[in-house]
N, C-alpha and C positions, 0 to 999 in steps of 0.2 A: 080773508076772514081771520080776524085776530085769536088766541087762546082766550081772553075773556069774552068776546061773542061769542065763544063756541060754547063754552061753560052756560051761558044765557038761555043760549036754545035749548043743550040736553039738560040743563042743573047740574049741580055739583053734585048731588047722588052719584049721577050717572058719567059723569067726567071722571069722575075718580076710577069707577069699575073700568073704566076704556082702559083710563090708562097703567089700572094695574093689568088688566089683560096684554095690552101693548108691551108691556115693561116683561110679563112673565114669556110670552112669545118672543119676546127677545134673547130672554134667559135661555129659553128651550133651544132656539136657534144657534145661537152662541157655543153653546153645550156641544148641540149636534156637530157643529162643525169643528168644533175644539177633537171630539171624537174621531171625528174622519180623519182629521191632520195627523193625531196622535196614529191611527193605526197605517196611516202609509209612514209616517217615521218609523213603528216599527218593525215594519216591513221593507221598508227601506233597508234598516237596522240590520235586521233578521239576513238579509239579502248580504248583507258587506262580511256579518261574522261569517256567514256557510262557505261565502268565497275565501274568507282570512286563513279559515281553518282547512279549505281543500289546497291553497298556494302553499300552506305551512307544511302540509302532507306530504305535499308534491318537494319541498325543500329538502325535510326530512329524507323523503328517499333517494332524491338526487348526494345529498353529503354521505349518506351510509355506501351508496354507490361510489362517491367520489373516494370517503375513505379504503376503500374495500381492494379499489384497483390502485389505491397504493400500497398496500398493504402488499398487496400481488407482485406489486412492480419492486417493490423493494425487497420480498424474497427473490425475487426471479434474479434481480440483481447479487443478491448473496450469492445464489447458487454459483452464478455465472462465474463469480468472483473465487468460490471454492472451488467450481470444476479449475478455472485459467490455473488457481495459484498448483493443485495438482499434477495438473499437468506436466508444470513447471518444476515440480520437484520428480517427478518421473522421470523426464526428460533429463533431470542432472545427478539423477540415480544410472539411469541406464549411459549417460555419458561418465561416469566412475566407472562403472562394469566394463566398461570397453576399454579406458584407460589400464585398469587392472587386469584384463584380461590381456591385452597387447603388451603389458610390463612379462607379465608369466609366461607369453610365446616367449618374448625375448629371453626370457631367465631359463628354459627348459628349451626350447629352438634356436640357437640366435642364427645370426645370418654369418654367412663363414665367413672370417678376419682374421686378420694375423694379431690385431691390439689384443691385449688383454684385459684391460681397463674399460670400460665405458659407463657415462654418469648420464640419468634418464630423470624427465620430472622435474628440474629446477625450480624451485617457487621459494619466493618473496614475502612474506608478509607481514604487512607494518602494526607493532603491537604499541606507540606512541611516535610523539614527534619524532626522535631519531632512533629507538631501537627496533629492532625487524626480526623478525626469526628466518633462518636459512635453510629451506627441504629438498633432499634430494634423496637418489637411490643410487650406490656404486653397484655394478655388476658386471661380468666379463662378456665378453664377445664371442671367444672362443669358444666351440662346442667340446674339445676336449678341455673340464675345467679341472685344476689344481688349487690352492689354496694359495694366495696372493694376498700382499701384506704392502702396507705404503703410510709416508706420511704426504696428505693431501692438505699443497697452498692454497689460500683462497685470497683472490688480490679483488680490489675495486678501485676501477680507472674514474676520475669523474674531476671534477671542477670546484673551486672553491676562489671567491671572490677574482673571477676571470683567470685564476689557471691552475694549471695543469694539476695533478695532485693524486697519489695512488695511496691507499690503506694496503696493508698486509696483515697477513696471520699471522700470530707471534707479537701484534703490536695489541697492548693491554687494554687501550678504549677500543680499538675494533674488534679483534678476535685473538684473544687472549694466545693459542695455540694452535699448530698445524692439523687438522683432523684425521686421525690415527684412523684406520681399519686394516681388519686383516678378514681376508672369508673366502667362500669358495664359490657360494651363488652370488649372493647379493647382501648387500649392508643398506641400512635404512641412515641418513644421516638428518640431525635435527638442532642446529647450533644457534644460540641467539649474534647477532653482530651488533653495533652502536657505531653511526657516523656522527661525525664533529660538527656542530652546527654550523650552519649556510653551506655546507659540501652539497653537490649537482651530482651522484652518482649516475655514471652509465655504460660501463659494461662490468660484469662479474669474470675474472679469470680464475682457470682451475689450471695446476699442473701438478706432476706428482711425478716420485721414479719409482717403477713398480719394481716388486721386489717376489720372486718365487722362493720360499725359506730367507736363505739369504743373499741369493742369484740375482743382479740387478738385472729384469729383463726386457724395460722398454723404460721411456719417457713419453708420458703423457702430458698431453696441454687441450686445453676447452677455451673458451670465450663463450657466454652468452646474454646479449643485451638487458638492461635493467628491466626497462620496459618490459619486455616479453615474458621476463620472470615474475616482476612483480602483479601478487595477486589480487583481486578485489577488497577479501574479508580474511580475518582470521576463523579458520577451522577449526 
């Protein structure tokens, strides 16, 4: 049955009202389910941000966590770092006190010998390319001590473009003059030297003729390797 037989049998009155009915139940339909769509979207919606915002939470407290135990870790690390460096300086405190304490047996105890001379402590230290300062301590052996007077060579055996070659005291780029002392315990000695460039220094020699007033009463001589003199840093 065609749209104009149908029109025929109800009239166009009555055609018309169908199909505004039809038309408006479509509307209402329509609506309704436009409705329903919209509220599972947004509850869909609703569903996606509560999850966004409990992941975000849970983010949040894992970085405040993450940050917190670095935080930890990198004091824990300082600490570590100040107790080590500590230590280390304790350890080169109490390794002074013993060197100083072992100089002052020798200076007040020494061990009995007939020398009169003995030189304790030798150190090295390089204050540029070729100047160095030279430390030591003169003090006697003897436990009966007197008052003892010398002048003290300071030689250095080493190498310079493949040979042989010795510096002495008295000589003006390495050490100007002989090192005077006169004492009864001990003398501190503290003299800068200068080698000649491309010199290989390696052994330091000391000799002296000790002198009681004006009584020559020994010859003294030392050797000690560069190496073993020479020290890390300057002090």
């Amino acid at each position: 049955m065609t749209t104009d037989q149908l029109k025929q049998i109800v009239g166009n009155y009555k055609w018309t009202f169908i199909v505004a009915i039809a038309l408006s139940a479509m509307v209402i339909f329509g609506y309704q389910l436009a409705r329903v769509v919209d509220q599972g979207d947004s509850k869909k919606v609703a569903a996606q941000n509560e999850t966004i915002a409990i992941l975000s939470n849970e983010n949040n407290t894992l970085t405040t966590q993450v940050n917190q135990l670095e935080v930890a870790l990198e004091l824990a690390k300082r600490e570590t770092d100040s107790m080590t460096k500590k230590v280390s300086e304790q350890k080169r405190e109490l390794e002074a006190q013993q060197e100083l304490l072992t100089f002052y047996e020798r200076v007040m105890a020494p061990e009995k010998s007939e020398a009169m001379l003995a030189i304790e402590g030798v150190e090295v230290f390089k204050i540029d390319k070729n100047r160095f300062q030279l430390r030591m301590v003169l003090l006697q052996s003897r436990q009966q001590k007197t008052v003892i007077n010398g002048n003290l060579k300071v030689s250095l055996q080493g190498t310079k473009e493949g040979r042989e070659l010795r510096l002495k005291s008295g000589e003006a780029l390495f050490l100007s003059e002989d090192i005077k002392y006169r004492f009864r315990f001990f003398q501190a000695i503290n003299v800068e030297i200068v080698l000649p460039e491309g010199f290989e220094p390696d052994t330091i020699l000391f000799s002296s003729s000790v002198y009681q007033y004006k009584t020559r009463k020994e010859t003294f001589e030392l050797s000690v390797p560069w190496e073993q003199a020479l020290a890390v840093e300057l002090e």
